[in-house]
DRENKOLPA-959961 format. One line per 3 residues: their letters; for each residue y, x, z of C-alpha. Coordinates in steps of 0.1 Angstrom, whole numbers, plus 5000, padded with zeros to 4 digits. Each point is the difference from the previous one (the first is absolute). Layout:
BEGIN
A) Y X Z ~ ...
***
This chain:
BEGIN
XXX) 8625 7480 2281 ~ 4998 4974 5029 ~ 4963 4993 4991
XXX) 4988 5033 5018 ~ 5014 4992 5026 ~ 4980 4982 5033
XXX) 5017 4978 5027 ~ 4987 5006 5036 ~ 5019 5007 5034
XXX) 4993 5018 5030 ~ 5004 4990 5036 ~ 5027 5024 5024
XXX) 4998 4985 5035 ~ 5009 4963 4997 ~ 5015 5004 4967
XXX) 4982 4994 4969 ~ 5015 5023 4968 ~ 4995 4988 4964
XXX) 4987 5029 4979 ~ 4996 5007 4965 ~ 4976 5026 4989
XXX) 4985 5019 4969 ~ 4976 5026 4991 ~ 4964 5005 5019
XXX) 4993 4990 5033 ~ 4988 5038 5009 ~ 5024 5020 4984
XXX) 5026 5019 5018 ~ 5024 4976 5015 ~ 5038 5000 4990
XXX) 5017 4975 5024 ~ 5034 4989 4980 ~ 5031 4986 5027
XXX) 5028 4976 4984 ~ 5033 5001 5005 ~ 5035 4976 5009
XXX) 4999 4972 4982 ~ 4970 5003 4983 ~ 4964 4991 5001
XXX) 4965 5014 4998 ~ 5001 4994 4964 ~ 5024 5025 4995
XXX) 4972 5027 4996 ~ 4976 4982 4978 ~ 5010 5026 4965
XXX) 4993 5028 5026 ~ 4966 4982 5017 ~ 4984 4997 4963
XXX) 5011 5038 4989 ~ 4981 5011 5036 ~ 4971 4977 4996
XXX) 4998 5015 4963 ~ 4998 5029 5017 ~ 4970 4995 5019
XXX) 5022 4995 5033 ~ 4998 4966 5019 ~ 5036 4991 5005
XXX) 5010 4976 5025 ~ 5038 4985 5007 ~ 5002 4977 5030
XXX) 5031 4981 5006 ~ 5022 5012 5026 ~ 4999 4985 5031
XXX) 5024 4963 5003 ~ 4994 5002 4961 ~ 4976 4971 5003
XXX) 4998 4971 5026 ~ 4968 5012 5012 ~ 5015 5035 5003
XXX) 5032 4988 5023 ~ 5000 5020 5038 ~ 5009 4974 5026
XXX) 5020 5024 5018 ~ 5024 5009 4971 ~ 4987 5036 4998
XXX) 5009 5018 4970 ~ 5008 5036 5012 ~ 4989 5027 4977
XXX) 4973 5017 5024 ~ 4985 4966 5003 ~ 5000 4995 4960
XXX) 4984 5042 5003 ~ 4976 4985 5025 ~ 4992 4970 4974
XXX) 4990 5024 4978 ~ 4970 5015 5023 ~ 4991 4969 5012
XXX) 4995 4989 4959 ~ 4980 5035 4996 ~ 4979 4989 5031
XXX) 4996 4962 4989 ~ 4987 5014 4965 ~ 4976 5026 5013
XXX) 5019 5026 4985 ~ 5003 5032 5022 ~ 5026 5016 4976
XXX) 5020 4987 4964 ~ 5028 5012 4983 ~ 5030 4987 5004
XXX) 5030 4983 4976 ~ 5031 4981 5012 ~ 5030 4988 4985
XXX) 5030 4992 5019 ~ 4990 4985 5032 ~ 4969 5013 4993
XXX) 5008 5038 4997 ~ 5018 4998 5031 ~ 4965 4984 5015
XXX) 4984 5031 4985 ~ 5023 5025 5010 ~ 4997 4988 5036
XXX) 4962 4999 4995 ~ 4997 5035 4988 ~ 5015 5012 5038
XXX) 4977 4976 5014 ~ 4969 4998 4988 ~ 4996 5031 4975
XXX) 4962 5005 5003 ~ 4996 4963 4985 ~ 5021 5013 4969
XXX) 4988 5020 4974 ~ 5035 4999 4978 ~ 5032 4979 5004
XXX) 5022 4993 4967 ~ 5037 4984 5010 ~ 5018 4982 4974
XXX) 5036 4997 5001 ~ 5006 5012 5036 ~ 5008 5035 5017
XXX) 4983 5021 5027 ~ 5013 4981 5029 ~ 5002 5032 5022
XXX) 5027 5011 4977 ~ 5020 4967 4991 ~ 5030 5005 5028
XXX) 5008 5036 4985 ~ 4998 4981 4964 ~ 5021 4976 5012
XXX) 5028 5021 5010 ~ 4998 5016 4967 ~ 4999 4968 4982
XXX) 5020 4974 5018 ~ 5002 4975 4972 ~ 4966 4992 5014
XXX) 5012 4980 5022 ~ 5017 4978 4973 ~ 4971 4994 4988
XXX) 4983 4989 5031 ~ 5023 4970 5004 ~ 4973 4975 5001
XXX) 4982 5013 5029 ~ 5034 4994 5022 ~ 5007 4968 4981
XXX) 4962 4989 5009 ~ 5006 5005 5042 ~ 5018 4964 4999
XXX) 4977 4979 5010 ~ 5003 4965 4979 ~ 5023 5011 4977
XXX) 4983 5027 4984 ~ 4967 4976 5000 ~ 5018 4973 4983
XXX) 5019 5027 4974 ~ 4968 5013 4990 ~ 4980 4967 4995
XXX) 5027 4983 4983 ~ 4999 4988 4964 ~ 4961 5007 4999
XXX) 5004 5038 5014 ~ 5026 5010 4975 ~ 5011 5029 5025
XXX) 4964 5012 4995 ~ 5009 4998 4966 ~ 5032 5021 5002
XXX) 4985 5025 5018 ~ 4978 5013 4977 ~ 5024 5001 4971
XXX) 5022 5018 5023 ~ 4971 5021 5009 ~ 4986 5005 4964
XXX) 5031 4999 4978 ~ 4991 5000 4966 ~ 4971 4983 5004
XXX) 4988 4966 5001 ~ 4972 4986 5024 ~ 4973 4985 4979
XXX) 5001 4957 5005 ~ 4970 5002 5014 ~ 5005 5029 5027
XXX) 5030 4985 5011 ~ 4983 4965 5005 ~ 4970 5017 5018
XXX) 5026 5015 5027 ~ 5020 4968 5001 ~ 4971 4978 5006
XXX) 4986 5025 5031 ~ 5031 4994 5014 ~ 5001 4967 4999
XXX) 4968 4997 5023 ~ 5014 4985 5036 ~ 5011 5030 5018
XXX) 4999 5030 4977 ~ 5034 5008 4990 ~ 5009 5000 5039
XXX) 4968 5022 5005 ~ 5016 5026 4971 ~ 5035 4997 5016
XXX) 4985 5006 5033 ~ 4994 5037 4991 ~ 5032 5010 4995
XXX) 5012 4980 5034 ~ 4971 5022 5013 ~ 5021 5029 4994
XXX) 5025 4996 5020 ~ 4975 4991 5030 ~ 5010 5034 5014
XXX) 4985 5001 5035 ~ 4964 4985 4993 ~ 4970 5021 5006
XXX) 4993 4997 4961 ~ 5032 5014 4989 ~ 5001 5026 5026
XXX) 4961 5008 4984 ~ 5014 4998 4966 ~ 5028 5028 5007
XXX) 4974 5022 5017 ~ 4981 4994 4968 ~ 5027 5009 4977
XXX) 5003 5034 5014 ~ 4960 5008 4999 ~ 4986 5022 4973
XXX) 4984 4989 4970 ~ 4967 5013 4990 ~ 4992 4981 4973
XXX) 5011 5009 4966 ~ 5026 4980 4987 ~ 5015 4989 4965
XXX) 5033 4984 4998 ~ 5011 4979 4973 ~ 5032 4992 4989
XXX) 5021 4976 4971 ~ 5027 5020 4984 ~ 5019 4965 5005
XXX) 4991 4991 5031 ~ 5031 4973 5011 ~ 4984 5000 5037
XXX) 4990 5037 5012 ~ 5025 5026 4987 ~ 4979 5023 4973
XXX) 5009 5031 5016 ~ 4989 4990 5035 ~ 4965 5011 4999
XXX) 5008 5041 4996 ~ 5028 4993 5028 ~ 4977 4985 5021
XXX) 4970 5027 4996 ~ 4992 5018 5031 ~ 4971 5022 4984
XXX) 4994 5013 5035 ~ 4988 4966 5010 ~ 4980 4993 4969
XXX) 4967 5029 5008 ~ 4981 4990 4969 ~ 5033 4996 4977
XXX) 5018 4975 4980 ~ 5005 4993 4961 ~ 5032 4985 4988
XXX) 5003 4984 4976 ~ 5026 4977 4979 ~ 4990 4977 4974
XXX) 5027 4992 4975 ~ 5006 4966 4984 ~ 4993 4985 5035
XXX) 5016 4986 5030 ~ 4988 4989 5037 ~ 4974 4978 4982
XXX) 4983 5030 4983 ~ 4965 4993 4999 ~ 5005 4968 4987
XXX) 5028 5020 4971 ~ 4975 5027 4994 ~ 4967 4987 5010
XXX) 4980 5024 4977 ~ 5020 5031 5006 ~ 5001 4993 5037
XXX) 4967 4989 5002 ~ 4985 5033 4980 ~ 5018 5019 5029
XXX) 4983 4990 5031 ~ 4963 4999 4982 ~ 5009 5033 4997
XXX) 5010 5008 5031 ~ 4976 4982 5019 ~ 4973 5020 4976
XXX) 5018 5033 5012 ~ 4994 4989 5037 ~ 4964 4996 5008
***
């Protein structure tokens, strides 16, 4: 599969993002965003089924997921990741893709669809809600926040960097089983995400967006709220594991505000998979947004 697949990177501002590509140079873009704690070559089943396609698919690592790619001044707000993702589109020449993110990724991209929707032709979010909905979800489904636990665990400083990076990562490691129950990470997966995080600086970089967070009173996060609120006229499709062990299932439909969403939103929930669901599922998930991003010129 891996053979399809081109190395490259692209240059945002003073950081320099790894990239992994497939499919023709002048098809339609798809631009595919990782998630926490992953890497870029967490979309490589999906790059090859685009590129098969005729699409040229292109995942660049997230930003402080390579040393080249670490901000000096600690930024990891999520309308700086959204603004990442222009700059990328810029770097590449590309005055609109489509758009896929996972996890950290989706949020990316749902905070990219507010700010930038002319640049977006489609936006597929895997495993995470409509944000403009997620406080009424929450209050409908508290046990949520059990879930959550990590991102308050991860806001103490030193001790959550040494927890997560001890034992060679195995909390990266227990994440994902708690994340994909049922199912086991392939060796080699696993040892791709371990070994980006142990480049110098980059599980601090990935911790540093949750700490973001909780950065209330920066111009970013005040942006990013703003953001959150805007409408959405790009159409969406949401993808879900049946399983998921880190977003409650039912969290998607109690977090839809179809007011917001002006070109509408399919749901849908892919059984036999959990957080990790295009890794689970690659084909089915992967059959699912070359035919959405077919249905969206």
């Amino acid at each position: 599969m891996t053979e399809a697949v081109r190395e490259s990177s692209v240059n945002v501002g003073a950081l320099t993002l790894p990239t992994r590509e497939a499919g023709p140079a002048d098809g339609v873009p798809v631009v595919l965003l990782h998630g926490f704690p992953d890497c870029l070559r967490s979309f490589d089943a999906q790059l090859v089924a685009l590129g098969a396609a005729g699409y040229h698919a292109i995942a660049p690592a997230m930003r402080g997921y390579a040393p080249a790619a670490i901000p000096s001044d600690g930024d990891y707000h999520v309308a700086t990741l959204a603004e990442d993702l222009v700059a990328v589109l810029d770097a590449l020449g590309l005055p609109r893709a489509h758009l896929v993110g996972h996890d950290w990724g989706a949020v990316t991209g749902w905070m990219a669809v507010a700010m930038a929707p002319s640049r977006l032709a489609s936006f597929t979010s895997l495993a995470i809600p409509p944000l403009g909905g997620m406080g009424r979800a929450l209050l409908r489904y508290p046990g949520q926040v059990r879930k959550s636990w990590y991102i308050g665990f991860f806001q103490l400083r030193g001790v959550a960097d040494r927890a997560v990076a001890k034992d060679d990562y195995a909390f990266i490691e227990r994440l994902w089983r708690d994340w994909s129950p049922g199912w086991s990470a392939p060796a080699e997966v696993m040892e791709h995400v371990k070994a980006t995080f142990r480049q110098p600086g980059v599980a601090r970089a990935a911790l540093g967006y949750y700490r973001c967070l909780f950065d209330l009173g920066s111009p970013a996060n005040r942006r990013g709220q703003r953001l959150v609120r805007a409408p959405i006229d790009v159409p969406v499709l949401a993808m879900h594991g049946r399983d998921d062990g880190c977003m409650d299932a039912r969290l998607p439909r109690a977090a839809l505000k179809e007011h917001q969403l002006r070109r509408g939103i399919e749901l849908v929930t892919i059984e036999n998979a959990g957080h990790f669901l295009h890794l689970e599922q690659p084909e089915r998930v992967s059959a699912r947004i070359v035919d959405f991003v077919r249905a969206c010129p």
